[in-house]
C-alpha positions as a LaTeX table, in Angstrom:
\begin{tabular}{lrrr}
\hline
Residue & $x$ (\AA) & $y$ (\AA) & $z$ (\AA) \\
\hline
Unk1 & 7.18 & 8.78 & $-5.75$ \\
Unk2 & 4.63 & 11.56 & $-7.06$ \\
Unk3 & 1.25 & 11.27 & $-6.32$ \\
Unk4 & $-1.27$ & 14.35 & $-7.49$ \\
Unk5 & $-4.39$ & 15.37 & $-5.23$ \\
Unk6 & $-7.66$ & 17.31 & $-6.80$ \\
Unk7 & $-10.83$ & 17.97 & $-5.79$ \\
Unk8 & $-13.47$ & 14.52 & $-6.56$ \\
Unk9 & $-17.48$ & 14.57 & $-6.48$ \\
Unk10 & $-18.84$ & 12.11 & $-4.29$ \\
Unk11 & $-22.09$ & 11.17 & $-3.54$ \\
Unk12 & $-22.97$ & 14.99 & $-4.27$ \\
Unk13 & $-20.49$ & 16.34 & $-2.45$ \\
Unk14 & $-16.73$ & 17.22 & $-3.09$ \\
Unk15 & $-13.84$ & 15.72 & $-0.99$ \\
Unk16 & $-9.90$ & 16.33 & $-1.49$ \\
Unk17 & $-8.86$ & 12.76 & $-2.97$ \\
Unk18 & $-5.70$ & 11.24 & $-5.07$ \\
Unk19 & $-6.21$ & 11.72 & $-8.67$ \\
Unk20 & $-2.44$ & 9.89 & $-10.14$ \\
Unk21 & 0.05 & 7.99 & $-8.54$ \\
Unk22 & 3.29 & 7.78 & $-9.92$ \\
Unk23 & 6.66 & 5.74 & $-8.43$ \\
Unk24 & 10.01 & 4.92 & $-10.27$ \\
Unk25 & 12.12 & 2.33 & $-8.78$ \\
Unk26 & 15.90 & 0.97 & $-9.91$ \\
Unk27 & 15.82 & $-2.56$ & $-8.78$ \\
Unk28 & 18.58 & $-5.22$ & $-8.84$ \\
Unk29 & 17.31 & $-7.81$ & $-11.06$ \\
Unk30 & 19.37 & $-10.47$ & $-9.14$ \\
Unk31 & 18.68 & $-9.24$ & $-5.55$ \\
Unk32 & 15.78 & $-9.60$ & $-4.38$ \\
Unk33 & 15.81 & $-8.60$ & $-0.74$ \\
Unk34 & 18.16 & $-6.54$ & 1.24 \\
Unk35 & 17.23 & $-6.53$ & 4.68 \\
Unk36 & 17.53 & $-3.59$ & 7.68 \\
Unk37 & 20.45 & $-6.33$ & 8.52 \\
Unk38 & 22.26 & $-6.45$ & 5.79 \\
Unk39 & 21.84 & $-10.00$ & 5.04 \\
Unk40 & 20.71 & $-10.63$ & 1.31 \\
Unk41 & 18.43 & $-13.26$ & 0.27 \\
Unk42 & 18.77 & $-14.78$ & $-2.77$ \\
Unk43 & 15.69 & $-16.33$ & $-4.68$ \\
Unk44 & 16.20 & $-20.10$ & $-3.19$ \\
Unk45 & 19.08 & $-19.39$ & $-2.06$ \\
Unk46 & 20.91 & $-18.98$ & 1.76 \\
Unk47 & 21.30 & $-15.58$ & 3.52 \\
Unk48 & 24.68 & $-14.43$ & 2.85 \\
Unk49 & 25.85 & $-10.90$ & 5.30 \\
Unk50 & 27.27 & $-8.17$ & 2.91 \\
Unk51 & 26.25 & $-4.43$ & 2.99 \\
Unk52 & 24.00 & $-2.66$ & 0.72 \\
Unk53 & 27.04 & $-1.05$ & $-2.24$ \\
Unk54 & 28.83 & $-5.19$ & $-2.24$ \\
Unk55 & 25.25 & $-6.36$ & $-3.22$ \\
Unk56 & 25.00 & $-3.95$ & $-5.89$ \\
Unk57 & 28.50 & $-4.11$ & $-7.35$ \\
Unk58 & 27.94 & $-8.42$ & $-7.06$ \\
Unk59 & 24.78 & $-8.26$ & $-9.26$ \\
Unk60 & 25.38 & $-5.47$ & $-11.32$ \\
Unk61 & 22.27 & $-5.31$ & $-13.83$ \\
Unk62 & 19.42 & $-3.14$ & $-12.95$ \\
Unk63 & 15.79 & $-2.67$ & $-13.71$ \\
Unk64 & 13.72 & 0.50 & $-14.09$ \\
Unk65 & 10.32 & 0.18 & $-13.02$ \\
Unk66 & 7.41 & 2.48 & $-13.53$ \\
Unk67 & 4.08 & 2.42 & $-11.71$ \\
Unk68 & 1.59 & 5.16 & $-13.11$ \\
Unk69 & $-1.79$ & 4.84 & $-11.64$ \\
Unk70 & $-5.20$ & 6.77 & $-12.57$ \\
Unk71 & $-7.53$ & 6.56 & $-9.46$ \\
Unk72 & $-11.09$ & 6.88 & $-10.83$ \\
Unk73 & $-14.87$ & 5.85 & $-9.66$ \\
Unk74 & $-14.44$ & 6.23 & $-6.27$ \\
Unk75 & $-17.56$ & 5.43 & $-4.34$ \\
Unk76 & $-19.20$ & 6.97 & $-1.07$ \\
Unk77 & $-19.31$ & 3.79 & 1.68 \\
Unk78 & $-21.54$ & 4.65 & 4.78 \\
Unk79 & $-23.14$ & 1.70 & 7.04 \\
Unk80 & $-25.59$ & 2.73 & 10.14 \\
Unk81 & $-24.70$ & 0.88 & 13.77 \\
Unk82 & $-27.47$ & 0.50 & 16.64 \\
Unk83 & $-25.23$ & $-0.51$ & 19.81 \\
Unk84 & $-27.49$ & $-3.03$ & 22.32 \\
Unk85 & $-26.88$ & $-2.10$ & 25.98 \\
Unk86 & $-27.69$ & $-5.61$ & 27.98 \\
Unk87 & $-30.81$ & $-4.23$ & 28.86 \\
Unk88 & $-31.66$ & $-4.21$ & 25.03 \\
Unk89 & $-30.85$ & $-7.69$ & 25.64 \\
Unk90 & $-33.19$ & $-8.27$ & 28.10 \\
Unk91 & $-36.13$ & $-6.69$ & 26.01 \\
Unk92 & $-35.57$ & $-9.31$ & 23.02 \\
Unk93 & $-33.68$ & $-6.50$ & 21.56 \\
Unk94 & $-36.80$ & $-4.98$ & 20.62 \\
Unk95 & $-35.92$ & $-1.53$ & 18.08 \\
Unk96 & $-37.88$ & 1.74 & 20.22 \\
\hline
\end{tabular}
């Protein structure tokens, strides 16, 4: 996994933000989960117990997969919060 930082205008002001995102996997196409475990789970299948290298050499077949991402148009988000103490709450809330 790569992923590429550079300098993005915002609102009028510059902040240090990823610009690419890149990730190659090699995925079994028969396995589809290995867990922590051991224990493979099969799509509709039962959990059978074998370690990581016997799941591979079962299945055999592999994928490559390639995820390149662009992140553009970011946008500035800002909200403003007024906190109410309970004597607020007493006033009506009234805003001084």
């Amino acid at each position: 996994m790569m992923v590429e930082y550079g300098r993005v205008q915002i609102g009028g002001m510059s902040y240090i933000c990823p610009t690419r995102s890149v990730a190659i996997v090699v995925a079994d196409q028969q396995l589809q989960k290995l867990s922590s475990t051991g224990q493979v789970l099969r799509g509709g299948g039962t959990p059978q117990m074998m370690s990581g290298q016997q799941a591979r050499r079962e299945s055999g077949s592999t994928q490559t997969l390639l995820n390149d991402v662009a992140f553009e148009h970011y946008h500035l988000l800002r909200s403003e919060t007024r906190m109410l103490t309970g004597a607020d709450l007493n006033d009506g809330g009234s805003t001084p």
